[in-house]
One Martini backbone bead per residue (centre of mass of N, CA, C, O) as a GRO file, in nm:
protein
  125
    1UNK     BB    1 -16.626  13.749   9.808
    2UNK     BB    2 -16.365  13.846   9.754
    3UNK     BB    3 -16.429  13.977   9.454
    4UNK     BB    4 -16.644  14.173   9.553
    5UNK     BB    5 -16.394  14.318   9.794
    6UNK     BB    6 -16.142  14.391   9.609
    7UNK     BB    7 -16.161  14.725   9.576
    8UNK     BB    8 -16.050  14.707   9.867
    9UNK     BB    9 -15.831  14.775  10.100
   10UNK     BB   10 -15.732  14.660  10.391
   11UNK     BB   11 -15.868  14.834  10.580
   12UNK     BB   12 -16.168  14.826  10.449
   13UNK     BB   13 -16.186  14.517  10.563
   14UNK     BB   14 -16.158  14.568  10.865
   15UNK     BB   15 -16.389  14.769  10.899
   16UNK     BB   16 -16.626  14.597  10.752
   17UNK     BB   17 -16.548  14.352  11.023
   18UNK     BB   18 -16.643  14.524  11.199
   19UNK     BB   19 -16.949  14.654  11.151
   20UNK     BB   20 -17.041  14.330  11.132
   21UNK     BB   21 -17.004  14.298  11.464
   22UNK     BB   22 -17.181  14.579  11.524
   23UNK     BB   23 -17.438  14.433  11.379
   24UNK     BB   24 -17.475  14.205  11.546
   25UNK     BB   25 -17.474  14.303  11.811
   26UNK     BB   26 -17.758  14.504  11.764
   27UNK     BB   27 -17.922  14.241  11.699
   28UNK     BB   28 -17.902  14.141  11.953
   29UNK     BB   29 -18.052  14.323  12.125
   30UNK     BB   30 -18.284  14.333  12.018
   31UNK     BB   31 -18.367  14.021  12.026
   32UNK     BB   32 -18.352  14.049  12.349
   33UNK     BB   33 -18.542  14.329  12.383
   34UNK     BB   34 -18.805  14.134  12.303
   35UNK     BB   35 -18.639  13.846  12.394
   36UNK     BB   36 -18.475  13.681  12.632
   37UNK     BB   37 -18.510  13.400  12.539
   38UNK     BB   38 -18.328  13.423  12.283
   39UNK     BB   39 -18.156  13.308  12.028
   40UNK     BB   40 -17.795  13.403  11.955
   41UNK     BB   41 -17.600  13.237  11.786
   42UNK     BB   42 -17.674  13.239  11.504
   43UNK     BB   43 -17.555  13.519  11.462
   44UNK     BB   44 -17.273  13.492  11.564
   45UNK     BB   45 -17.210  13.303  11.361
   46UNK     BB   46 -17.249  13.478  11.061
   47UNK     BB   47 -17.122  13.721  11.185
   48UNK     BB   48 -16.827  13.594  11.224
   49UNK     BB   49 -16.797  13.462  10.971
   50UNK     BB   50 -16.790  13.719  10.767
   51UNK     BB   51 -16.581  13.878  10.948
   52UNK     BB   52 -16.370  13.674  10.906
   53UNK     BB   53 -16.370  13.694  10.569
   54UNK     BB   54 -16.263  13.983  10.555
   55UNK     BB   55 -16.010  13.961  10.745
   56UNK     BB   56 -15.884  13.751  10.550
   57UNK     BB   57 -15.896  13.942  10.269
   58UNK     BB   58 -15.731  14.169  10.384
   59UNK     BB   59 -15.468  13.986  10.415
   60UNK     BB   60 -15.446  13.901  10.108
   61UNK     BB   61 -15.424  14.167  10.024
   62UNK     BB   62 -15.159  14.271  10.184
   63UNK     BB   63 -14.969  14.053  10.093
   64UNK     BB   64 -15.014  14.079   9.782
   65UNK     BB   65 -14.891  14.385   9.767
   66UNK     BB   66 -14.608  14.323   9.898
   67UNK     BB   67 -14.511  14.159   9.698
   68UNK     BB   68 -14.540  14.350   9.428
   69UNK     BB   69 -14.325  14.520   9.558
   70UNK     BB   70 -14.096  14.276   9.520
   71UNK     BB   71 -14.141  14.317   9.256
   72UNK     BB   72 -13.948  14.362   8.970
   73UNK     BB   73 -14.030  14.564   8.731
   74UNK     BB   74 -13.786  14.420   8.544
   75UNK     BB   75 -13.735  14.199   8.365
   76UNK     BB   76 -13.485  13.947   8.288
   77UNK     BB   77 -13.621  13.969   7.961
   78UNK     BB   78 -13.574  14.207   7.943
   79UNK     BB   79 -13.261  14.289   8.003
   80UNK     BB   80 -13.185  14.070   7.803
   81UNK     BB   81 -13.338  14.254   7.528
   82UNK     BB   82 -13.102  14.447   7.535
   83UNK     BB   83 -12.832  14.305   7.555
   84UNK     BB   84 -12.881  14.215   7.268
   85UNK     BB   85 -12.814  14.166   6.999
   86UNK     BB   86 -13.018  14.244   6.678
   87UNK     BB   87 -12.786  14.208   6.485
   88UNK     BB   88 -12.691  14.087   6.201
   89UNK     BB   89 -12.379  13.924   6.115
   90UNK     BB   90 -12.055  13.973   6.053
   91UNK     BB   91 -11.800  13.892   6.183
   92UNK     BB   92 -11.546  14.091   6.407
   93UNK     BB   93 -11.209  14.034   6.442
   94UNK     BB   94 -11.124  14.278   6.635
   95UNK     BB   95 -11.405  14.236   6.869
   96UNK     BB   96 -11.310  13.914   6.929
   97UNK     BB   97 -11.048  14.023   7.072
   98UNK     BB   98 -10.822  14.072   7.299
   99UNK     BB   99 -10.695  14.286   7.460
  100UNK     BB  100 -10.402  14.348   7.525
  101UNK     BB  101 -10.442  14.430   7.813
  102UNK     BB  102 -10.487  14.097   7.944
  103UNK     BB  103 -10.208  13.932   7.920
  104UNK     BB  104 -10.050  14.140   8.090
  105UNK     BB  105  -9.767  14.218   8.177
  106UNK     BB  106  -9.458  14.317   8.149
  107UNK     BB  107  -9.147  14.140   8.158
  108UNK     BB  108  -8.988  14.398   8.263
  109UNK     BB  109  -9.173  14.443   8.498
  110UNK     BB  110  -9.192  14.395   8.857
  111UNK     BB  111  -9.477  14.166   8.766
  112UNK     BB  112  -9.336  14.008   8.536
  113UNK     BB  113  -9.076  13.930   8.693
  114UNK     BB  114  -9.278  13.742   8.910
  115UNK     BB  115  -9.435  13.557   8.713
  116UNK     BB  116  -9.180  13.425   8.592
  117UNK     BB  117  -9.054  13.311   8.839
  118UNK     BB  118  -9.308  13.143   8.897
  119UNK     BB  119  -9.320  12.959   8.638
  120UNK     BB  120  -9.078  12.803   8.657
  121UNK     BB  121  -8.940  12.515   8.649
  122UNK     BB  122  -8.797  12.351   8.888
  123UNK     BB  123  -8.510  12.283   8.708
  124UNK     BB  124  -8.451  12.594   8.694
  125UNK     BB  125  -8.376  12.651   9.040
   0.00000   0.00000   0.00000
């Protein structure tokens, strides 16, 4: 049944299923208006389940798409494979040395001078 009206949004499952318990109090009442000592449980209890499986479909349908929204457009393994290099070849000793500016600051430098003091060890102080 979910399949048959999953290309409803969900308010159109809450409103098909409020439709299906207006038309069972309807049917409801024709059969009281003809026959006073009718039982009509059978009726509610029908259209009851049914009412209820629309809206519980409405709410799966809503769950569905809320979730959807919070799923990122790009996967992590789209952006994994533009990051990667598609070329392959010989390594490049140049691109592969850590540039001079990582090693630190100059020795000269007033960072330089606390570093080196910082280092120095105990016996030399």
């Amino acid at each position: 049944m979910f399949r048959m009206f999953s290309f409803l949004p969900p308010i159109g499952s809450y409103i098909l299923a409020l439709g299906v318990l207006g038309g069972t109090y309807f049917m409801q009442a024709a059969l009281i208006a003809e026959n006073p000592d009718a039982d009509v449980n059978r009726i509610w209890l029908v259209g009851g389940i049914i009412a209820f499986l629309l809206g519980f479909g409405g709410l799966q349908k809503s769950m569905e798409l809320r979730s959807e929204a919070q799923q990122p457009r790009v996967s992590s393994a789209d952006v994994l494979q533009k990051l990667t290099p598609t070329e392959t070849g010989n390594a490049d000793a140049e691109l592969d040395a850590p540039p001079p500016s990582l090693h630190g600051p100059d020795a000269d430098s007033p960072l330089g001078r606390v570093r080196a003091r910082s280092t120095q060890p105990l016996e030399q102080l």
